[in-house]
C-alpha positions as CSV (number, residue, x, y, z in Angstrom):
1,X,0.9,-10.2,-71.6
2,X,-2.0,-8.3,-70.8
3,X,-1.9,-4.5,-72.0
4,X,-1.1,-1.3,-69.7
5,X,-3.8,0.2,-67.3
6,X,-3.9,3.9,-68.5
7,X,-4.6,6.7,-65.6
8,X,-5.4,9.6,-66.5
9,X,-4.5,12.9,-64.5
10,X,-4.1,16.7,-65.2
11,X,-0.5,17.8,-65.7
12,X,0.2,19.6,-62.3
13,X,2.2,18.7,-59.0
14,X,-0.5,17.8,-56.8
15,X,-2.5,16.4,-60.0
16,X,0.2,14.1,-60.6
17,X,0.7,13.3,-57.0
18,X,-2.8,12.5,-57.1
19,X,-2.5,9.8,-59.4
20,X,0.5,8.3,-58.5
21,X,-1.2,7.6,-55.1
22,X,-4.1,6.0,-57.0
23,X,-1.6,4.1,-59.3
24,X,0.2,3.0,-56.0
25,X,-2.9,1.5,-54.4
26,X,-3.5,-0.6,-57.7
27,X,-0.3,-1.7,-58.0
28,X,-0.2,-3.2,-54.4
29,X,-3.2,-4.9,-55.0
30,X,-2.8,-6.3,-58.5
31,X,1.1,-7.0,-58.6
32,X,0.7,-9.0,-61.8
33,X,-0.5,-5.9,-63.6
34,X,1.4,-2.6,-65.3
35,X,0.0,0.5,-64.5
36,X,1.1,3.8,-65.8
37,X,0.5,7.7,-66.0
38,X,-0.9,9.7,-68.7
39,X,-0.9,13.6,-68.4
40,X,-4.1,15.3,-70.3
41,X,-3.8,18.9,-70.6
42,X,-6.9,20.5,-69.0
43,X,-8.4,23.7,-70.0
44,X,-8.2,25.1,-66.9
45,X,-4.6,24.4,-67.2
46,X,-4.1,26.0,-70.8
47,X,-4.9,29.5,-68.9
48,X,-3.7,29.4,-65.9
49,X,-4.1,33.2,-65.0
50,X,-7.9,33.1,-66.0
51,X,-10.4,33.3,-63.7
52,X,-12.4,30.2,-63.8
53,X,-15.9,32.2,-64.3
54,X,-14.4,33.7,-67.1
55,X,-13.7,29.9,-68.3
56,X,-17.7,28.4,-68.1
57,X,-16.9,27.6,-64.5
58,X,-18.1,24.0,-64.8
59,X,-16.2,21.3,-65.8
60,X,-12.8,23.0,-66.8
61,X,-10.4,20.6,-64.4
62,X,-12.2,17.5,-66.0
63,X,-14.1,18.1,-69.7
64,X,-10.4,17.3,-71.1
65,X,-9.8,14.0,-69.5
66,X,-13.6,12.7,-69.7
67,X,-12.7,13.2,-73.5
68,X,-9.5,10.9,-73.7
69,X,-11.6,8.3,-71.4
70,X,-14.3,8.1,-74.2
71,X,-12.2,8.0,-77.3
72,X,-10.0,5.3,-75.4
73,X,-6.7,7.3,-74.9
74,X,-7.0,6.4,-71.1
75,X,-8.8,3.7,-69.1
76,X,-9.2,5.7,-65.9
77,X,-9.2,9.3,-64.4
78,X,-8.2,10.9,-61.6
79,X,-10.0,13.7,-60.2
80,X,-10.1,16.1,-56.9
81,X,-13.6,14.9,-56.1
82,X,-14.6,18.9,-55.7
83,X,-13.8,19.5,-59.2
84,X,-16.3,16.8,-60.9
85,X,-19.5,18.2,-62.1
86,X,-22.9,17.2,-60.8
87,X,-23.3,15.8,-64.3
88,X,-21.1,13.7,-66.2
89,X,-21.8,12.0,-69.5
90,X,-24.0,8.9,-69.3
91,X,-21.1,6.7,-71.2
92,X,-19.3,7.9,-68.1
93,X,-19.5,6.3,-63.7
94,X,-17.8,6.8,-60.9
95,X,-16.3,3.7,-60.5
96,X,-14.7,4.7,-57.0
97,X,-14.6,7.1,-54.1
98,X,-11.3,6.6,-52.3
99,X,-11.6,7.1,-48.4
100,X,-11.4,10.6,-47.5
101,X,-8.8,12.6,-46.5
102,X,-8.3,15.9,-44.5
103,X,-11.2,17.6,-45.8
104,X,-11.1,21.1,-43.9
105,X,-9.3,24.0,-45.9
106,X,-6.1,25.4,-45.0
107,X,-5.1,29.4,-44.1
108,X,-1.1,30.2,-44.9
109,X,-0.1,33.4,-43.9
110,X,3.3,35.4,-44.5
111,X,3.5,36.6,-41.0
112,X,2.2,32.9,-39.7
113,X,-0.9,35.1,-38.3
114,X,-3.9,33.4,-37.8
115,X,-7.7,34.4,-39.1
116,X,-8.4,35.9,-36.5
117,X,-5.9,37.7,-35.6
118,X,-4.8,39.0,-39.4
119,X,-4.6,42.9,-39.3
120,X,-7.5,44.6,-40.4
121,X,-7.6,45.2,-44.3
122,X,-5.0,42.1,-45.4
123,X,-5.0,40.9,-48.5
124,X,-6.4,37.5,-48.6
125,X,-5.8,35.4,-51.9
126,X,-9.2,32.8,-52.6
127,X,-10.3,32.0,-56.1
128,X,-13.7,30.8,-54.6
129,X,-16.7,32.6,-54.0
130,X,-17.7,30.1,-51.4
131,X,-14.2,30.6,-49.2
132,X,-14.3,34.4,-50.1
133,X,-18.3,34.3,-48.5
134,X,-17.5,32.8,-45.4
135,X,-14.4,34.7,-45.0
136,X,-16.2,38.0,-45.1
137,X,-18.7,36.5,-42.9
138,X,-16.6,36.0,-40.3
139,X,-13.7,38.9,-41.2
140,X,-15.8,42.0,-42.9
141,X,-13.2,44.1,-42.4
142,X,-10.2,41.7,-45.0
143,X,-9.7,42.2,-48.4
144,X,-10.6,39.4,-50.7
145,X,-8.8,39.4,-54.1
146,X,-8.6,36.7,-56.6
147,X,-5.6,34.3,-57.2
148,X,-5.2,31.3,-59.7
149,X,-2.3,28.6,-60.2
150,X,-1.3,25.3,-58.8
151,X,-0.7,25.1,-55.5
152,X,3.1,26.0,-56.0
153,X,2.1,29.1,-57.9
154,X,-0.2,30.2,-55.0
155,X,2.5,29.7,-52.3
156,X,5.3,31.7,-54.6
157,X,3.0,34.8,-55.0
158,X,2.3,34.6,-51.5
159,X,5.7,34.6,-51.0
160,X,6.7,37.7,-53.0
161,X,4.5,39.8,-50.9
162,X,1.3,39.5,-54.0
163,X,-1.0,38.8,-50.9
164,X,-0.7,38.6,-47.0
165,X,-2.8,35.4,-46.5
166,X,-4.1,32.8,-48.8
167,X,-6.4,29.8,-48.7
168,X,-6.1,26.7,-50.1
169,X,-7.2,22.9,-49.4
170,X,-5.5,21.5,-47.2
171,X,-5.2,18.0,-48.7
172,X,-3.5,19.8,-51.5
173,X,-0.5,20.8,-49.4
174,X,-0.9,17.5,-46.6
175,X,-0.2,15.2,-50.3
176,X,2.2,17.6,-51.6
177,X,4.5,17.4,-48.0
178,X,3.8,20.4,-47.8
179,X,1.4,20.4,-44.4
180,X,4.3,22.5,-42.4
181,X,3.3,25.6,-44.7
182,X,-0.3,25.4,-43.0
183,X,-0.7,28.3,-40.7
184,X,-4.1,27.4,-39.5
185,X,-6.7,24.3,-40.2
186,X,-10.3,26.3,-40.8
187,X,-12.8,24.9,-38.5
188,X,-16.0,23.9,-39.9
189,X,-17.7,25.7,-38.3
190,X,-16.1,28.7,-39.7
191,X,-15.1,27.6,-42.9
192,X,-17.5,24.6,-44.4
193,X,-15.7,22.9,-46.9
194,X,-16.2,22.3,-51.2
195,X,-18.8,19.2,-51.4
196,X,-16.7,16.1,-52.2
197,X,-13.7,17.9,-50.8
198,X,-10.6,15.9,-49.3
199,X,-11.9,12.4,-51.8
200,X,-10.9,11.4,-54.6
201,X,-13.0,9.9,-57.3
202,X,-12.0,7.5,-60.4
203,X,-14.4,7.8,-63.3
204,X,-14.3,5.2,-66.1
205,X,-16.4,4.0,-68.7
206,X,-19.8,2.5,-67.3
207,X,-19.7,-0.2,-69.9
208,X,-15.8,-1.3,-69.0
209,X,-16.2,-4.4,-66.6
210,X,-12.4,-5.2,-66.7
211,X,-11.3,-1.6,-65.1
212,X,-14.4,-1.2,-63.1
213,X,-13.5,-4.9,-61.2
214,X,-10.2,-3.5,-60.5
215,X,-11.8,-0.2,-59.2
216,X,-14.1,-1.7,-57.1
217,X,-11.3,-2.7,-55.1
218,X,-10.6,0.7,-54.2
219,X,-13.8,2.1,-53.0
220,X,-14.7,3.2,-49.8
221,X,-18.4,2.9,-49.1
222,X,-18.7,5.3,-45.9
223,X,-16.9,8.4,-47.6
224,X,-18.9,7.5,-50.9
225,X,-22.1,8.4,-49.3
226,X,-20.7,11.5,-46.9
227,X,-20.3,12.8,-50.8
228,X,-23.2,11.9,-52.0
229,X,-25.6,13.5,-49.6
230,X,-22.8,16.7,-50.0
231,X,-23.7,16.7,-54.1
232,X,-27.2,16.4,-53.6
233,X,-27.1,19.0,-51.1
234,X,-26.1,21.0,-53.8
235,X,-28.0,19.6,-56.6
236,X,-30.9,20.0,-55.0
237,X,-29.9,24.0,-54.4
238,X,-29.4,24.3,-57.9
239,X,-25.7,25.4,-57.3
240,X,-22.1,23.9,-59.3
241,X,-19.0,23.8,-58.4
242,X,-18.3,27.6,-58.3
243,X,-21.1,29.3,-56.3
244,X,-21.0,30.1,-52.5
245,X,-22.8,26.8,-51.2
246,X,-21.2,24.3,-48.7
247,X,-21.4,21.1,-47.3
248,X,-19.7,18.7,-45.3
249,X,-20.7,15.0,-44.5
250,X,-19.4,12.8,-41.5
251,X,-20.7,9.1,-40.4
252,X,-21.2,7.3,-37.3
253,X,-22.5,4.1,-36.5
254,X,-24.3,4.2,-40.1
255,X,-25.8,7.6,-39.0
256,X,-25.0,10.5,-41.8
257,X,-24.5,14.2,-40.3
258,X,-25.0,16.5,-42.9
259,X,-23.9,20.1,-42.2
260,X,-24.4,22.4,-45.5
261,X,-25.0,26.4,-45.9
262,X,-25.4,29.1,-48.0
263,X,-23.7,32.2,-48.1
264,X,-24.0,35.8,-49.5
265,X,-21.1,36.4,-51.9
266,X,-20.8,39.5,-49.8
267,X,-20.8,37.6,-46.4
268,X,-23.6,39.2,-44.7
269,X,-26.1,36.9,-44.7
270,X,-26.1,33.1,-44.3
271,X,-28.5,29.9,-44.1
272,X,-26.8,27.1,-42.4
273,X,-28.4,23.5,-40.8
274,X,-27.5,20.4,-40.0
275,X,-29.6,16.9,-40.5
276,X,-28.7,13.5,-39.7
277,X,-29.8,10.1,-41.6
278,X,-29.4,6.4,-42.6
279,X,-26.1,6.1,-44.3
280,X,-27.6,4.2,-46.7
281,X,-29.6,7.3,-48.0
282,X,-27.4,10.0,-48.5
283,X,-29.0,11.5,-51.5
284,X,-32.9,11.7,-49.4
285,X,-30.5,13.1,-47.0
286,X,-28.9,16.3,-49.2
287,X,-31.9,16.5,-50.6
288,X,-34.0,17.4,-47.5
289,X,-31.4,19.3,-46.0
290,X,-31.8,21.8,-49.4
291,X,-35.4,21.4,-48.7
292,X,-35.0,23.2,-45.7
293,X,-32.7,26.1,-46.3
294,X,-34.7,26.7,-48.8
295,X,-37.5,27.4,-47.1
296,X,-35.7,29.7,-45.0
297,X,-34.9,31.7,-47.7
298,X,-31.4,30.4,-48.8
299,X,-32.6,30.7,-53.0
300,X,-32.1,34.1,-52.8
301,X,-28.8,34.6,-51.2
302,X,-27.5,32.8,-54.7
């Protein structure tokens, strides 16, 4: 009998949700094999009330459970998508990009209020400089304050009064059964989204044939390349995970739309375009998008 498959997830709710829906899939498809979960403590997780700057920023959702994949604890590991760096260790792939989910983020307000029409001055609860950005574009006149946890922590501090509004992903609470608590989906067009955010990506190790096969099973080309063009976007910017640069990808009839922008941390100023191109090069596509804003100045908004 052949040995367990080992995912590997972070230890919270929607973590664990995360892989079980991953662990689901597999099972379906490969009856005759025995998957199970393995929780990896993530630094990110160790302090939960520190900001993420404070922490290096890059890499703290994921450095953990790249770790237990090289030194063979696990044999795959599940990540948000948003949360994997633009760099991972060459021992390291990808080895699937699971078709996207709802990838707008989500307002939840005490008072059910939406953006628009929250009082002037609320207290708005984001741990992202590229949410806070485009929330002061649009609402100068909101307060911005910071707020970590899971996503149950966010909802219970939102709850006790900490903050008036908050915002969140709203894959996070859609997978969690939590979509009812959504006051309002963000457009777009007011709120761009996290590259890569809404997907999920497995990462293995590149020289693993066995778990890769069964990987390749899950992949989903399309939603692969939206991301793609999305991290070369901001590659190409010279931006991570945590500075205030969007992007959002969306195919047609093998035709990639790329939308992406830049944002002042303070929310004044913005460089925003959209390009389209062959699905089948996403990465020329980021890449000449960047090129662009660029040249309009978006370099010095960072």
């Amino acid at each position: 009998m052949s040995l367990p498959v080992v995912i590997g997830t972070r230890g919270s709710t929607l973590a664990l949700c995360q892989a079980q829906i991953v662990q689901a899939k597999l099972e379906e498809r490969f009856p005759r094999k025995t998957f199970t979960v393995k929780t990896i403590k993530a630094r990110a997780d160790q302090n939960p009330e520190l900001p993420l700057i404070a922490m290096g920023g890059e890499g703290v959702f994921v450095k953990e459970l790249e770790h237990a994949l090289l030194d063979g604890r696990i044999d795959l590991a599940v990540h948000s998508m948003k949360d994997l760096p633009l760099e991972i260790p060459r021992e390291l792939t990808i080895a699937s990009v699971l078709e996207r989910e709802e990838p707008r983020d989500a307002l939840v307000s005490r008072s059910k209020t939406g953006l628009d029409e929250l009082p002037s001055g609320s207290r708005v609860g984001t741990s992202s400089l590229r949410r806070r950005s485009q929330l002061l574009h649009r609402r100068p006149d909101l307060t911005m304050l910071d707020i970590r946890g899971n996503v149950d922590t966010r909802l219970r501090k939102l709850q006790q009064g900490d903050y008036d509004a908050i915002v969140v992903a709203a894959c996070g609470l859609i997978r969690l059964g939590l979509e009812e608590r959504i006051t309002e989906y963000l457009s777009v067009s007011t709120m761009l989204p996290e590259p890569g955010q809404g997907a999920l990506a497995i990462e293995a190790r590149a020289d693993d044939r066995r778990i890769r096969a069964l990987l390749s099973d899950l992949d989903d080309p399309v939603s692969r390349s939206c991301v793609a063009a999305e991290r070369a976007f901001l590659e190409a910017l010279g931006g991570g995970c945590r500075v205030p640069i969007a992007a959002y990808a969306s195919s047609r009839d093998g035709t990639l739309e790329l939308e992406g922008a830049v944002i002042a941390p303070d929310g004044r100023d913005e460089r925003r375009g959209t390009l389209s191109g062959p699905l089948t090069e996403p990465v020329a596509l980021g890449q000449r998008l960047a090129s662009q804003l660029a040249s309009q100045g978006a370099k010095l908004l960072l």
